[in-house]
Backbone atoms as SQL, in Angstrom:
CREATE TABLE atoms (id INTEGER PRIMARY KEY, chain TEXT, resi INTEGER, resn TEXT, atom TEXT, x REAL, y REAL, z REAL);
INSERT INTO atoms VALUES
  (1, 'A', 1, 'UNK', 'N', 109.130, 101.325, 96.172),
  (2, 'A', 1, 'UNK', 'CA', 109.282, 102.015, 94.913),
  (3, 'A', 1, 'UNK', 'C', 107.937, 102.159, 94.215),
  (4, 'A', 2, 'UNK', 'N', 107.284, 101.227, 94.556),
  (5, 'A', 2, 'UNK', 'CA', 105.940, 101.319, 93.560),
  (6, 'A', 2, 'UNK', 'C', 105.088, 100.663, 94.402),
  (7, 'A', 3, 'UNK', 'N', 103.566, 101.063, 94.712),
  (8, 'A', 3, 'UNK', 'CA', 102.601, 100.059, 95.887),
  (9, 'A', 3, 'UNK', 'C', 101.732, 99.266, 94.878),
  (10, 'A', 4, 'UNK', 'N', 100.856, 98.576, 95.717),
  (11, 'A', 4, 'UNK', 'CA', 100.658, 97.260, 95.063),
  (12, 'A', 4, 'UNK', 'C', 99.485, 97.654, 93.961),
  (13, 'A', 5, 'UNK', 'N', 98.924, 98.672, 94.262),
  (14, 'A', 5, 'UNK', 'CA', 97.744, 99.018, 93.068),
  (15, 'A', 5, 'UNK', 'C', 98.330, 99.498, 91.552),
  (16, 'A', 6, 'UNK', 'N', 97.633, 98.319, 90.558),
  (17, 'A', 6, 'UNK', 'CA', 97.622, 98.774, 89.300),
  (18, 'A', 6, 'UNK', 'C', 97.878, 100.658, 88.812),
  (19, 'A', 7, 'UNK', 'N', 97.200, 101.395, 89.429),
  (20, 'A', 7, 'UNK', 'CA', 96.815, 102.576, 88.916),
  (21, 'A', 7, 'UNK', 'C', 97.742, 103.473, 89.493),
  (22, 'A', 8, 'UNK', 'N', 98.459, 102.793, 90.179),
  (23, 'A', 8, 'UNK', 'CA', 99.870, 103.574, 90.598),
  (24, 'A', 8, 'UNK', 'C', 101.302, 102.918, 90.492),
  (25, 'A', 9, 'UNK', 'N', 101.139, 101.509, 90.038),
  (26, 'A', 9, 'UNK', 'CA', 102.677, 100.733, 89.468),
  (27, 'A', 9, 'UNK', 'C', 102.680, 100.938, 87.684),
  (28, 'A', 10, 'UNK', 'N', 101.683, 101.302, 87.247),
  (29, 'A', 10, 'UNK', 'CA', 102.363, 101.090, 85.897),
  (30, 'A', 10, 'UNK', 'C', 102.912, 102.392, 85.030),
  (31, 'A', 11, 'UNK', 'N', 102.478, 103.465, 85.628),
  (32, 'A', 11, 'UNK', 'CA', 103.321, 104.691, 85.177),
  (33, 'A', 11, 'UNK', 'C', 104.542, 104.481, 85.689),
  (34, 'A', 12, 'UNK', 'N', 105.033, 104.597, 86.716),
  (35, 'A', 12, 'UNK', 'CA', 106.104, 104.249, 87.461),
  (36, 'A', 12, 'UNK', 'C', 107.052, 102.947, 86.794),
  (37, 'A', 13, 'UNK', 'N', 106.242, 101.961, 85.673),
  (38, 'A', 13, 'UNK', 'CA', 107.149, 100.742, 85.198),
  (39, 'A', 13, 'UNK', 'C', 107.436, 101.404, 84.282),
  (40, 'A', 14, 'UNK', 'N', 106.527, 102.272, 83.330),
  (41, 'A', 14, 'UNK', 'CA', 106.887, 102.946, 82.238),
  (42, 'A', 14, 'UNK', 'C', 107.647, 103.790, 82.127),
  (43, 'A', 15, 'UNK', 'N', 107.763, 104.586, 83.190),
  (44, 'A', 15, 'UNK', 'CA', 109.141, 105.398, 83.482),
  (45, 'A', 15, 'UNK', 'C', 110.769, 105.027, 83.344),
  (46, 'A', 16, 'UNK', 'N', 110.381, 103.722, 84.119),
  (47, 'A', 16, 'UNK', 'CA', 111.612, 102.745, 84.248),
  (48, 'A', 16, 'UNK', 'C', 112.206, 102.534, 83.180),
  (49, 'A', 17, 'UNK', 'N', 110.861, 101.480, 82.485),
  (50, 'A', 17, 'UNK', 'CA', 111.483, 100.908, 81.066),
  (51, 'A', 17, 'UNK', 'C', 112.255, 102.271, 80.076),
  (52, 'A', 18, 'UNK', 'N', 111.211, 103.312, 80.118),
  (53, 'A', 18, 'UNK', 'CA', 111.179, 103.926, 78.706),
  (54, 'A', 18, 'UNK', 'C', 112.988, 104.184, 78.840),
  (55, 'A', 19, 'UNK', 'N', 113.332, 105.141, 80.497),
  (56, 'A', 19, 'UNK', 'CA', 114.220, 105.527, 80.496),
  (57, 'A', 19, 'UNK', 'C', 115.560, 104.221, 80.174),
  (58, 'A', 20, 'UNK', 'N', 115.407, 103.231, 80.974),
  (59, 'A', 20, 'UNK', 'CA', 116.398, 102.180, 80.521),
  (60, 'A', 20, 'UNK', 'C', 116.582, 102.401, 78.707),
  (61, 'A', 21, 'UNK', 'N', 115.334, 102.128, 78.204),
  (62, 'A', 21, 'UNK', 'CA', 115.327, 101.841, 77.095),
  (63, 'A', 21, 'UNK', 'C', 116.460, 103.495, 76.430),
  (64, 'A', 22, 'UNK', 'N', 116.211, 104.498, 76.884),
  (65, 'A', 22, 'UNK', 'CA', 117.219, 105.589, 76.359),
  (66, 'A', 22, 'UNK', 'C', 118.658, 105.759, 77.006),
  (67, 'A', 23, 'UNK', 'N', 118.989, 105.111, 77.966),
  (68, 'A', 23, 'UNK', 'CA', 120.143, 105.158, 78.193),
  (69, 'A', 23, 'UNK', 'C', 120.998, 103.731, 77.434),
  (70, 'A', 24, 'UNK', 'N', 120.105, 102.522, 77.046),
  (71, 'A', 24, 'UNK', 'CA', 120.597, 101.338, 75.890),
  (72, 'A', 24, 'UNK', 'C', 120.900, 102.576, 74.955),
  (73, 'A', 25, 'UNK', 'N', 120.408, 103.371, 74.439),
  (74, 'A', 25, 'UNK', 'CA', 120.874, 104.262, 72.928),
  (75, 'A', 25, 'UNK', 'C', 121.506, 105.107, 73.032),
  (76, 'A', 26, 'UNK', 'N', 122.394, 105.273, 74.400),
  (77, 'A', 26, 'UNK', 'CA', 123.107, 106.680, 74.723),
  (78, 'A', 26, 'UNK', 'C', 122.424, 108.066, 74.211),
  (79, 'A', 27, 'UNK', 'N', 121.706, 108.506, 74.913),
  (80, 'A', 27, 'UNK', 'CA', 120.547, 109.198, 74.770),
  (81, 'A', 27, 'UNK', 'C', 120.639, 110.082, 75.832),
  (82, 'A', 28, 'UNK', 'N', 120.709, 111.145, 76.132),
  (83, 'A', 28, 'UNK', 'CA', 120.755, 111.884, 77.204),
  (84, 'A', 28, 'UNK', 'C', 119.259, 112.614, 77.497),
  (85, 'A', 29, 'UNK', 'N', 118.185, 112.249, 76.715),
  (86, 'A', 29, 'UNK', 'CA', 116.839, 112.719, 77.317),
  (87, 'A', 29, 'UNK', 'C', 116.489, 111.778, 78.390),
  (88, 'A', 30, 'UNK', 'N', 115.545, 112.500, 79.206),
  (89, 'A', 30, 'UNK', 'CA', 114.625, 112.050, 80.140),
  (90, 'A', 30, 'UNK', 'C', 113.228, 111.702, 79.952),
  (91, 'A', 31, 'UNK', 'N', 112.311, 110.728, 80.406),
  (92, 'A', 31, 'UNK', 'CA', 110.998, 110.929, 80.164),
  (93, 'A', 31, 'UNK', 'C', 110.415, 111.170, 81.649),
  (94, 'A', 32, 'UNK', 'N', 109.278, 112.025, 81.741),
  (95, 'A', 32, 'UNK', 'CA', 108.648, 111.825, 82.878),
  (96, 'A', 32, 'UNK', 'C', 107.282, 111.389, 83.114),
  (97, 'A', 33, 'UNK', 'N', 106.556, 110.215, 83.621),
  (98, 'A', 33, 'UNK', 'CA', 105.546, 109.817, 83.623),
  (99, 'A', 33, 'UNK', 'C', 105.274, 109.871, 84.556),
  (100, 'A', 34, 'UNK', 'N', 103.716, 110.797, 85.074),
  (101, 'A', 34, 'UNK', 'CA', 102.663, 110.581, 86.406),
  (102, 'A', 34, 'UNK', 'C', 101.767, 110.231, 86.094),
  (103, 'A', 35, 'UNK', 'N', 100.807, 110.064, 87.074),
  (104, 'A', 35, 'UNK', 'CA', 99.696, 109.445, 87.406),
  (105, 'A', 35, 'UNK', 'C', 98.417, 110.301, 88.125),
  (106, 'A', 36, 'UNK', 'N', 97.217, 111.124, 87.941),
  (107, 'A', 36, 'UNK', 'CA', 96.670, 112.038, 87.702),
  (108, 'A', 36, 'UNK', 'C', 95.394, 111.177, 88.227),
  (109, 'A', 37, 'UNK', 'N', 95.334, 110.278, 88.439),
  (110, 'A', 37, 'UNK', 'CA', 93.836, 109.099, 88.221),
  (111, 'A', 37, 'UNK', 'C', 92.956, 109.653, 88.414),
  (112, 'A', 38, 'UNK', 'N', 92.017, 110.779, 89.661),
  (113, 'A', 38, 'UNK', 'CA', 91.062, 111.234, 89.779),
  (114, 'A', 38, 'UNK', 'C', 91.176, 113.352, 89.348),
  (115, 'A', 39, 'UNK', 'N', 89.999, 113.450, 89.050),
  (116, 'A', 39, 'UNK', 'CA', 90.311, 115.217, 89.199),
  (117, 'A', 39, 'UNK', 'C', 90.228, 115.620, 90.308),
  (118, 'A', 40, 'UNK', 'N', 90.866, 116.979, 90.671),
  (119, 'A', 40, 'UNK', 'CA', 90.789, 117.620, 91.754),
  (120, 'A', 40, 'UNK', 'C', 90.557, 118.918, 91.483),
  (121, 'A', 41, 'UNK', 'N', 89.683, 119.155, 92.615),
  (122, 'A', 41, 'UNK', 'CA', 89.451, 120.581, 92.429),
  (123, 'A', 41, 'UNK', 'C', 90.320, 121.750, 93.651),
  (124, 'A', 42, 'UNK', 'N', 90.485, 122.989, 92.965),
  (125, 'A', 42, 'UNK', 'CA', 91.548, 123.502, 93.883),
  (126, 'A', 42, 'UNK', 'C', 90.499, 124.385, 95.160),
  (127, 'A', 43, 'UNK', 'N', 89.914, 125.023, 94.658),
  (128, 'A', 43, 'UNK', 'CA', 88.781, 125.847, 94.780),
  (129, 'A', 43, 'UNK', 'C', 88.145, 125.130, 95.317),
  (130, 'A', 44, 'UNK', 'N', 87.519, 125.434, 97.179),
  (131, 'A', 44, 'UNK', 'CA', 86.402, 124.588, 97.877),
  (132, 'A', 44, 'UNK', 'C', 85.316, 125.765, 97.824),
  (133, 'A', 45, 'UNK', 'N', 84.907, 126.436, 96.928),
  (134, 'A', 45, 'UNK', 'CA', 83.604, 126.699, 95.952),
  (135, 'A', 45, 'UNK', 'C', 83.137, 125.996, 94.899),
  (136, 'A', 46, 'UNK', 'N', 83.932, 125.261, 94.035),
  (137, 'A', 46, 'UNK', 'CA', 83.545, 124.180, 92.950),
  (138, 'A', 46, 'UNK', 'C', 83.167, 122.975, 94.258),
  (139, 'A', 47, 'UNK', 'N', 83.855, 122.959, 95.180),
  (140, 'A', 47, 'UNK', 'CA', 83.497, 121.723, 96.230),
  (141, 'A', 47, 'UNK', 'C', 82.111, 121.311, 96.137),
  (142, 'A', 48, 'UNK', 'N', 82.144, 122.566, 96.876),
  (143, 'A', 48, 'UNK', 'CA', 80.684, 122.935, 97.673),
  (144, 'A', 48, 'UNK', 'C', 79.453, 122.673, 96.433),
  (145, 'A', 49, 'UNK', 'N', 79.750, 123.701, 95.162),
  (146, 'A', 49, 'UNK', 'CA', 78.712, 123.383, 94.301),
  (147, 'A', 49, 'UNK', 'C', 78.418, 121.997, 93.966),
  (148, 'A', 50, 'UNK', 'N', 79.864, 121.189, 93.623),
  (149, 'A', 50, 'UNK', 'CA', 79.288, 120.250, 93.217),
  (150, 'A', 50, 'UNK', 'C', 78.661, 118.654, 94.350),
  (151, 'A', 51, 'UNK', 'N', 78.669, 119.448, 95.712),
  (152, 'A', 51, 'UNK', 'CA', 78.381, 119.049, 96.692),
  (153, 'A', 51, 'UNK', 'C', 76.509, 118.729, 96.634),
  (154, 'A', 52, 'UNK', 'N', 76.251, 120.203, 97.099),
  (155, 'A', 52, 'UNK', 'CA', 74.916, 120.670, 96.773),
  (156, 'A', 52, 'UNK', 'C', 74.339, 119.902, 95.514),
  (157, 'A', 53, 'UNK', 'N', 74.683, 119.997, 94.534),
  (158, 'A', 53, 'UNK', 'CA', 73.980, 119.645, 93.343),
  (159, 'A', 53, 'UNK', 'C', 73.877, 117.922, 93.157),
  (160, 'A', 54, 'UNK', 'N', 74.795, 117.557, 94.003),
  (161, 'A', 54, 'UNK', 'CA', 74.716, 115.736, 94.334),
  (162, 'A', 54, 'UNK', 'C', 73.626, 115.609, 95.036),
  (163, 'A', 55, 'UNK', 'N', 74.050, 116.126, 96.307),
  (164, 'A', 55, 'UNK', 'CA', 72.961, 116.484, 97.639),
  (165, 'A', 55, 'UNK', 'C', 71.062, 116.899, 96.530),
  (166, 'A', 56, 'UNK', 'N', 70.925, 117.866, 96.218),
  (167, 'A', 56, 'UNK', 'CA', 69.982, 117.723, 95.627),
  (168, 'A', 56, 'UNK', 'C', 69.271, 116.873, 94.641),
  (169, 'A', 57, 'UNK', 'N', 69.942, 115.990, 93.679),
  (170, 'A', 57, 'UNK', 'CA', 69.887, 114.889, 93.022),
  (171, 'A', 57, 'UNK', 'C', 69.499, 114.076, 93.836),
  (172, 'A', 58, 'UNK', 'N', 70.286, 113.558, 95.037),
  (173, 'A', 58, 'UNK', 'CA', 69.920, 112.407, 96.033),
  (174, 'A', 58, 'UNK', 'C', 68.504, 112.044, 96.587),
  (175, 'A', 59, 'UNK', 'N', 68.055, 114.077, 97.067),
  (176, 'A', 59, 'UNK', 'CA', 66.877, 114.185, 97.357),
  (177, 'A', 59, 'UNK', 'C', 65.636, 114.182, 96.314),
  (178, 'A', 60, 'UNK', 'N', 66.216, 114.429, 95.348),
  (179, 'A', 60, 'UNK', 'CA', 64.529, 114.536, 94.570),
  (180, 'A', 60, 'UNK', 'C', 64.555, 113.030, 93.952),
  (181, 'A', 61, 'UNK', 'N', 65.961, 112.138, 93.999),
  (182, 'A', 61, 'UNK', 'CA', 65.636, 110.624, 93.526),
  (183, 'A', 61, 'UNK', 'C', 64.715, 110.170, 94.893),
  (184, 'A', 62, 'UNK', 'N', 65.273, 110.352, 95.973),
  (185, 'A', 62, 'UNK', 'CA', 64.819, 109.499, 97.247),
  (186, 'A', 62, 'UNK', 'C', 63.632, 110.080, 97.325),
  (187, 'A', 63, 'UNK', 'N', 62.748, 111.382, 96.915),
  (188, 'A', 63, 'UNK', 'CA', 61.444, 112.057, 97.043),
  (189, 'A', 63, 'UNK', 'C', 60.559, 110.464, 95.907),
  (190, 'A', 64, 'UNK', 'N', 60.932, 110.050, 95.011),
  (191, 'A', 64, 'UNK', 'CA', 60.463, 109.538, 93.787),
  (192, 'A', 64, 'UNK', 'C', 60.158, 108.059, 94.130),
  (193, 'A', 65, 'UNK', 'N', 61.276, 107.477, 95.179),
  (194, 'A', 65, 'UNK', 'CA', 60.823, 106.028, 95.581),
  (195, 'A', 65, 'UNK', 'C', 60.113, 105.396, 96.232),
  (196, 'A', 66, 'UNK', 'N', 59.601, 106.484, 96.991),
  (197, 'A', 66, 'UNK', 'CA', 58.061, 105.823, 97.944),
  (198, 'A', 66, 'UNK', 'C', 56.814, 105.672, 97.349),
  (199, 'A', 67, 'UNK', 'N', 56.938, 106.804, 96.316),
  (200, 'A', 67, 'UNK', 'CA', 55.320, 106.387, 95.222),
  (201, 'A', 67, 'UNK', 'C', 55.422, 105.180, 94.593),
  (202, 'A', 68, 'UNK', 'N', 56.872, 104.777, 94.070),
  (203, 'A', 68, 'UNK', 'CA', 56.747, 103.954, 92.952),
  (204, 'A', 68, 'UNK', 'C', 56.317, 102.405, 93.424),
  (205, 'A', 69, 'UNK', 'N', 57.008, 102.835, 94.801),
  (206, 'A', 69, 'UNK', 'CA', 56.724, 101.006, 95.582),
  (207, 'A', 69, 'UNK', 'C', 55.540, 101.064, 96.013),
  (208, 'A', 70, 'UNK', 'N', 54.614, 102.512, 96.245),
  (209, 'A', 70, 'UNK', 'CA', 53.504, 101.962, 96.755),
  (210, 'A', 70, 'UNK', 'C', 52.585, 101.865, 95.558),
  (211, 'A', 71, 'UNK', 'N', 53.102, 102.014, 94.311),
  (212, 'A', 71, 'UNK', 'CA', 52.189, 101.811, 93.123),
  (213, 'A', 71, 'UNK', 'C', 52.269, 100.550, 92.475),
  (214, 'A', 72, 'UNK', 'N', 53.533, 99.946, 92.633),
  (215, 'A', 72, 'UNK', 'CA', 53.726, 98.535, 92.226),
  (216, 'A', 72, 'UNK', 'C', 53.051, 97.430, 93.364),
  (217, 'A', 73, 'UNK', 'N', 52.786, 98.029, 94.697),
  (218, 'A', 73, 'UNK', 'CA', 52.190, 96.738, 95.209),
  (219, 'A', 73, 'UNK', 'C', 50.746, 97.060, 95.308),
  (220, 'A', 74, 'UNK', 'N', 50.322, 97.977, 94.565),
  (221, 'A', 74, 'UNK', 'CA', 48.870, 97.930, 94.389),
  (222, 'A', 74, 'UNK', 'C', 48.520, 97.138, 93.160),
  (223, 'A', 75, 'UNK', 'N', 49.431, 97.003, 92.528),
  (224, 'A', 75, 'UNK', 'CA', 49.307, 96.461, 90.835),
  (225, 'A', 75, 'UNK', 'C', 49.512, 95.121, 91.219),
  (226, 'A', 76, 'UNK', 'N', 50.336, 94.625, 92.436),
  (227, 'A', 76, 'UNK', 'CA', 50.173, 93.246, 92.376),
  (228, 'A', 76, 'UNK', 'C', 48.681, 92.826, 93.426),
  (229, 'A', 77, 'UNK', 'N', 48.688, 94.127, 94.353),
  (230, 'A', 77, 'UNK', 'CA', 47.566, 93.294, 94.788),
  (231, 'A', 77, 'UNK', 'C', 45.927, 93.105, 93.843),
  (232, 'A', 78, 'UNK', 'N', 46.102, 93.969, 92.917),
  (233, 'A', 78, 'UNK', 'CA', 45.007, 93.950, 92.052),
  (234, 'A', 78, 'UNK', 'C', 44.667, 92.846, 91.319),
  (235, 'A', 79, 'UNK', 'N', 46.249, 92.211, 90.605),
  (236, 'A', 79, 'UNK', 'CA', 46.595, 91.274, 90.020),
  (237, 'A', 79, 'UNK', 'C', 46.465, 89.781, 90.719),
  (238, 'A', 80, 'UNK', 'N', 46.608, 89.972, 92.300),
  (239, 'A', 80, 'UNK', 'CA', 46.546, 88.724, 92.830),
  (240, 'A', 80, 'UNK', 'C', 47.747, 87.940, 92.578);
């Protein structure tokens, strides 16, 4: 009925309860509660863009980390 992860048992308890809780008041509404946790995109053109634009981030961080280490161990070897 419900698997063991938080982020998918407790909509599913809230469903339970709320509805118990309206059939205690003779109540003929329903509630419906889901669970949505990540976005999705429908469109594999938003994919792709936001593919690329990670992909490029990755590269100009990883372009940035070889100077910095070879500038910090010149500063210690200066320093001794």
């Amino acid at each position: 009925m419900c698997s063991a992860e938080p982020i998918n048992c407790f909509p599913l308890l809230v469903n339970i309860l709320s509805n118990t809780f309206l059939r205690l008041f003779n109540s003929t509404a329903r509630i419906r509660v889901w669970s949505k946790p990540f976005y999705t995109t429908r469109s594999p053109e938003v994919k792709s863009d936001i593919f690329f634009i990670c992909l490029s981030y990755m590269l100009i961080l990883a372009s940035g980390l070889p100077p910095h280490f070879a500038v910090s161990s010149m500063e210690d070897y200066k320093v001794k």
